[in-house]
C-alpha positions in Angstrom: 198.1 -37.6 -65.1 200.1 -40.4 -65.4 203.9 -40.5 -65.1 205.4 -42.1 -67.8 208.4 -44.4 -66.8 211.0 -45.0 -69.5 213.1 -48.2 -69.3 216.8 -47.5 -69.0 219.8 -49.6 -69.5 221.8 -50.0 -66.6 225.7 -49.9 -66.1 228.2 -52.6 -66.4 228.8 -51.5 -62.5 225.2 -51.5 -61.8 224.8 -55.3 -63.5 227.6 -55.9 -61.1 225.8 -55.4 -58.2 222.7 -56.3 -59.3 223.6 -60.0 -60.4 225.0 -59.9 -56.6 222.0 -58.8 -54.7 219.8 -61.3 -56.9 219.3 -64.1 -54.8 219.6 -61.9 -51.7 216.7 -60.9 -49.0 216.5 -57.5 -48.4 216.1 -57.3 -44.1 215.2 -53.7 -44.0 216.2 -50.5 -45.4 217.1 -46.8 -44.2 217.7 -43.6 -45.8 220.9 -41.4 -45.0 222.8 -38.8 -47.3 221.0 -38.9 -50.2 221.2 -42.2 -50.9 218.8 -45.4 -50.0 220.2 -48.3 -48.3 219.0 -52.0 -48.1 220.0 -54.2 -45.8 220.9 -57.5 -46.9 220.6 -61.0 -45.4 224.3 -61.5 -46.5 225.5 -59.2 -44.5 225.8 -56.1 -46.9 224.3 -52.9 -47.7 223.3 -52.0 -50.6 223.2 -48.4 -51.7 221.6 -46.3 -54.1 222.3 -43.2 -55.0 220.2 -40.2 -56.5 221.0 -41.3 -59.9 220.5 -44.8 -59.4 224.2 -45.7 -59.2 225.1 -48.1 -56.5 227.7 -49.8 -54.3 227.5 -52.5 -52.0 229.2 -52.9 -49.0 229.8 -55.2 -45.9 227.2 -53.7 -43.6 229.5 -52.8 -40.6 231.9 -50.8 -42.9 228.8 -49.0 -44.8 227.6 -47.6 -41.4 230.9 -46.6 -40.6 231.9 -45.0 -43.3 228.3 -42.4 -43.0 228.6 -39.3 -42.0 226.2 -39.2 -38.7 227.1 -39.2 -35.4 228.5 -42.5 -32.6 224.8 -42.9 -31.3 222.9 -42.8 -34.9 226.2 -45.6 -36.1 225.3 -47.8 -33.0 221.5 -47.5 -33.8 221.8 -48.7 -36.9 224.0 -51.6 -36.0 221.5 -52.4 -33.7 219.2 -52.6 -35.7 220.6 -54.3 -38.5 221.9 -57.5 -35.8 218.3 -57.4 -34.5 217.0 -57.7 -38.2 219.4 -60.7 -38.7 218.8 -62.8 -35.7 215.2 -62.3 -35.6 214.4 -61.0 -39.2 212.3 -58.6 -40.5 208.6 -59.7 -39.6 209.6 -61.0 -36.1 212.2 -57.9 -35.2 210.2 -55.6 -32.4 210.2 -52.1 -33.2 213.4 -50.9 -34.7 215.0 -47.3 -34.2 216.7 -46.7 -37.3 215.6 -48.7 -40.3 212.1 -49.7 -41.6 211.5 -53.7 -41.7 211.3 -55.5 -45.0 208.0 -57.0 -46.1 208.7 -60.6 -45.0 209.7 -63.0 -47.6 212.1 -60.3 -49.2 214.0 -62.3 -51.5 215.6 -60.4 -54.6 214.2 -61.9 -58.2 214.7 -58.8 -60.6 216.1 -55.5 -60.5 214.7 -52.8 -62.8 215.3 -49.3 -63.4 213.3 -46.0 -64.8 213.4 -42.8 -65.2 211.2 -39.4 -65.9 212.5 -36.1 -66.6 214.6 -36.0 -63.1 213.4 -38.5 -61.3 214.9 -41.8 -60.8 213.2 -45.3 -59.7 214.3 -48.7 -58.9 212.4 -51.6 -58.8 213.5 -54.5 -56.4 211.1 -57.3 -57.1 210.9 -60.0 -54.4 209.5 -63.0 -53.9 205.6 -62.1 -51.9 206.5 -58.5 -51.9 208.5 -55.3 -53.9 210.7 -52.1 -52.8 209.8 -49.2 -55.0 212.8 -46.8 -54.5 212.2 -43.4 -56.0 214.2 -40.1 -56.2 214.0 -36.4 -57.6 218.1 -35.0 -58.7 216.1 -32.0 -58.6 215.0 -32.4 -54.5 217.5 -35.1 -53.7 214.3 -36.4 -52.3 214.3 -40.0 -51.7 211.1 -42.3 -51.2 210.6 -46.3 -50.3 207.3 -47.8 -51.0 207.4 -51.3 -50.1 204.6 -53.5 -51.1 203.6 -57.5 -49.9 201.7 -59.6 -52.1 202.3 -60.1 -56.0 202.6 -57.3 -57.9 201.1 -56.9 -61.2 
């Protein structure tokens, strides 16, 4: 059976961050607390949240600020200044985040939802990040996909 998606209007915060992501390349991406984060060539995190709400953040103070232990905080840094110099389809095998498609570049920004769950669609240029969640699990799934999408 097919889910049906419904289209749903988005927040003046969430056009916010959305028209400041846009234009961005999305490096890799993690999931911590309930809440997705992508990491951005400008050197931000972007989070979402169950609900689709969303903040972004300068990268060092997002990591900071979670709630994990020193040695998961300096993974991730690791990780995210491995991602920058050497970007996501050249970076060897990371500990803490999952590698971008290459070519990652933000075009559009869309958001759906059915019955509980919650998905945003980050369209890039050669590839897309299919972010899903469940308010009823607080499950959250990334799909990326390279190569157009239809």
């Amino acid at each position: 059976m097919m889910t049906e998606w419904l289209e749903q209007e988005t927040s003046t915060h969430q056009d916010h961050v959305i028209a400041h992501v846009r234009g961005a390349t999305v490096l890799g991406y993690f999931v911590i607390e309930e809440a997705a984060h992508l990491l951005l060539d400008i050197g931000f995190i972007w989070t979402i949240l169950l609900d689709g709400e969303m903040g972004l953040v300068p990268q060092s103070l997002a990591i900071a600020e979670l709630l994990i232990d020193a040695e998961a905080k300096a993974g991730l840094l690791d990780d995210a200044q491995r991602l920058h110099s050497e970007g996501p389809g050249d970076a060897p095998l990371l500990s803490s985040l999952t590698s971008a498609p290459a070519e990652c570049l933000i075009t559009e920004v869309d958001f759906y939802a059915h019955d509980e769950r919650r998905k945003i669609v980050v369209e890039c240029e050669g590839a897309s990040l299919f972010i899903e969640t469940s308010l009823a699990t607080c499950e959250i799934n990334i799909d990326a996909l390279a190569g157009d999408v239809v």
